[in-house]
C-alpha positions as CSV (number, residue, x, y, z in Angstrom):
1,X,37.5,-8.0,-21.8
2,X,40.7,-8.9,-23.7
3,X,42.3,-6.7,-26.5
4,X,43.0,-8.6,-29.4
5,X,46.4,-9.5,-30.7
6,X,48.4,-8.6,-33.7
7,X,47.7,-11.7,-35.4
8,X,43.8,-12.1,-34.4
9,X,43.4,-8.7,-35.8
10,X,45.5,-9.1,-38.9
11,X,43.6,-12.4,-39.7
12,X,40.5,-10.5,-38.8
13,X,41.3,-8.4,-41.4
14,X,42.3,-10.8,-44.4
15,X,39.2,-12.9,-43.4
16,X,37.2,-9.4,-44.0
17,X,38.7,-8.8,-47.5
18,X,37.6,-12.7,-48.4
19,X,34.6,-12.1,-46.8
20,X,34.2,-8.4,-48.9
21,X,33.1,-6.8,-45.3
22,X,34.4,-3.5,-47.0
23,X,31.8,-1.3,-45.1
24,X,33.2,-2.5,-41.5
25,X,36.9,-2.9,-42.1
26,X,38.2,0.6,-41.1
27,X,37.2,-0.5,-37.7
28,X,40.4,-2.4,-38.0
29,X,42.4,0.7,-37.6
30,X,43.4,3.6,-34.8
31,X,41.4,6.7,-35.3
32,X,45.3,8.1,-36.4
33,X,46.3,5.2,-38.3
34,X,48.8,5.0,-41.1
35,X,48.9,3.0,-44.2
36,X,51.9,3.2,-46.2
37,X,52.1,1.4,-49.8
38,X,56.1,1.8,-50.5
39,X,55.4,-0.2,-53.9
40,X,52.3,1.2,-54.8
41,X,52.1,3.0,-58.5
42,X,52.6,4.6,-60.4
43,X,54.1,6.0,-57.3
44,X,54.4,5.1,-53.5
45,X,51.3,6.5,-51.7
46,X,49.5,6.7,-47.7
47,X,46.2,6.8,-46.2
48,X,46.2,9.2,-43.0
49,X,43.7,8.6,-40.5
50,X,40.5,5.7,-40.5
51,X,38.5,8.3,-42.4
52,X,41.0,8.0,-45.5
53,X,41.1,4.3,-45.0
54,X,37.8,3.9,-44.9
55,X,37.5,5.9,-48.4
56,X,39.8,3.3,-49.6
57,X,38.2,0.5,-48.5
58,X,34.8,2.1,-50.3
59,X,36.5,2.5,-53.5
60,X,38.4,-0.8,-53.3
61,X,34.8,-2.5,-52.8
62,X,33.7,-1.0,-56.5
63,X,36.6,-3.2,-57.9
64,X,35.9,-6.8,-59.8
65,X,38.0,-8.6,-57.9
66,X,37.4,-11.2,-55.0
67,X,40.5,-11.9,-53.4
68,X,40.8,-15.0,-50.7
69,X,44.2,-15.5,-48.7
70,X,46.1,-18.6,-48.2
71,X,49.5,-19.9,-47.0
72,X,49.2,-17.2,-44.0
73,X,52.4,-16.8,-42.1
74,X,52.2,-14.5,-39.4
75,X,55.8,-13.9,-37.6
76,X,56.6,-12.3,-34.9
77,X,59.3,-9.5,-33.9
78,X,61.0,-8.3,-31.2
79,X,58.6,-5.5,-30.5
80,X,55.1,-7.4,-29.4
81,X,53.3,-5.1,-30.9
82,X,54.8,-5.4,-35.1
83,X,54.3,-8.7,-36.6
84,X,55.0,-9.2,-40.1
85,X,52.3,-11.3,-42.0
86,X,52.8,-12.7,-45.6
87,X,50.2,-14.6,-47.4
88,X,49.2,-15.4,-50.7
89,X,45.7,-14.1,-52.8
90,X,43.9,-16.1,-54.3
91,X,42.1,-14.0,-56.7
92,X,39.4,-13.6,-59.7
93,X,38.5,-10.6,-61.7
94,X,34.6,-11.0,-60.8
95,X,33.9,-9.1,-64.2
96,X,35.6,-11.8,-66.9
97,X,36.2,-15.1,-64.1
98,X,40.4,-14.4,-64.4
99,X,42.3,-16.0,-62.2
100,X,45.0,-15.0,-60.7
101,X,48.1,-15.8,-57.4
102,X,49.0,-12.7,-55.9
103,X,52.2,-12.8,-52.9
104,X,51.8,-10.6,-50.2
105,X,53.6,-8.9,-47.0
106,X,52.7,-6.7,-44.5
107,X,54.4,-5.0,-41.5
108,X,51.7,-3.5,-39.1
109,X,51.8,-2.4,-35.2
110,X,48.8,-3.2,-33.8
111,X,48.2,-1.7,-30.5
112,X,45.4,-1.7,-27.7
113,X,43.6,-4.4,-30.3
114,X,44.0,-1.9,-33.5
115,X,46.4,-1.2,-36.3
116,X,48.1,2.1,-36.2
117,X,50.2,1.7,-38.9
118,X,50.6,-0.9,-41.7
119,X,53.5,-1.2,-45.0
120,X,51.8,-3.2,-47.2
121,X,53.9,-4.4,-50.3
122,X,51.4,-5.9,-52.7
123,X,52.2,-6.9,-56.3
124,X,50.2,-3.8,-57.9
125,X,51.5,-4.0,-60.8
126,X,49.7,-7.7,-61.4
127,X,46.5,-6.2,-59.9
128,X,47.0,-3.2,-62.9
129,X,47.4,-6.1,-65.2
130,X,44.5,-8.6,-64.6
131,X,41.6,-5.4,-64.1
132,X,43.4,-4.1,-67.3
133,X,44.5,-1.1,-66.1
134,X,48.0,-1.6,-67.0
135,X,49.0,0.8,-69.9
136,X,47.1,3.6,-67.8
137,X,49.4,2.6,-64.9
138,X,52.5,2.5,-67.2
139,X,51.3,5.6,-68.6
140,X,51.3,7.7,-64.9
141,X,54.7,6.2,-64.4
142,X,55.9,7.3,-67.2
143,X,54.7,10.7,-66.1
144,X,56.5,10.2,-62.5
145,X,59.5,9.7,-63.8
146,X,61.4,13.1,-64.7
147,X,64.8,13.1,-66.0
């Protein structure tokens, strides 16, 4: 049996978010996997492990939102086992029928068929804003940043 590659699993896995297959995802990822949102607020933040990714996933699958990619680019690098994949969601906030165009990128290294680690630069801030989260959002990062 073959292992999948990079991209297969990295489409698998935006084809799982459209698809809301929130349960299964983690079996996307190493047992040691890493997850690293540099952009994420109100500050950056990092799953460790499919067990925290999984929690995640559970608690991403209580938000409004469906979220459908298009415009998928998946490049290669140097190393056969990082590929760098930007795509654009397509999004609604299931709750009120908002619309909304999110970009994407992601950096993962996918080995043996699963990712074991992933920097995933999503626009968070427009995800704050269209589940109306934002002033709590701008409220922790007001709290972050210390003088």
């Amino acid at each position: 049996m073959s292992v999948a590659s990079p991209e297969t699993v990295l489409r698998r896995l935006l084809a799982g978010i459209a698809n809301r297959d929130w349960a299964d995802l983690h079996a996307l990822y190493a047992e040691d996997a890493t997850v690293d949102y540099p952009f994420g607020l109100p500050t950056p933040s990092r799953l460790d492990g499919r067990a925290a990714i999984q929690a995640y996933f559970a608690a991403v699958s209580k938000a409004p939102l469906s979220l459908v990619a298009r415009d998928i680019v998946v490049r290669a690098t140097d190393d056969p086992e990082v590929v760098v994949v930007e795509w654009t969601y397509d999004g609604e906030v299931t709750t009120t029928g908002r619309r909304f165009e999110a970009p994407n990128i992601q950096v993962s290294r996918v080995r043996e068929g699963l990712i074991v680690e992933s920097r995933d630069y999503h626009n968070h801030l427009l995800l704050a804003a269209v589940t109306g989260r934002l002033d709590r959002v701008v409220a922790a990062f007001g709290e972050a940043v210390r003088p």
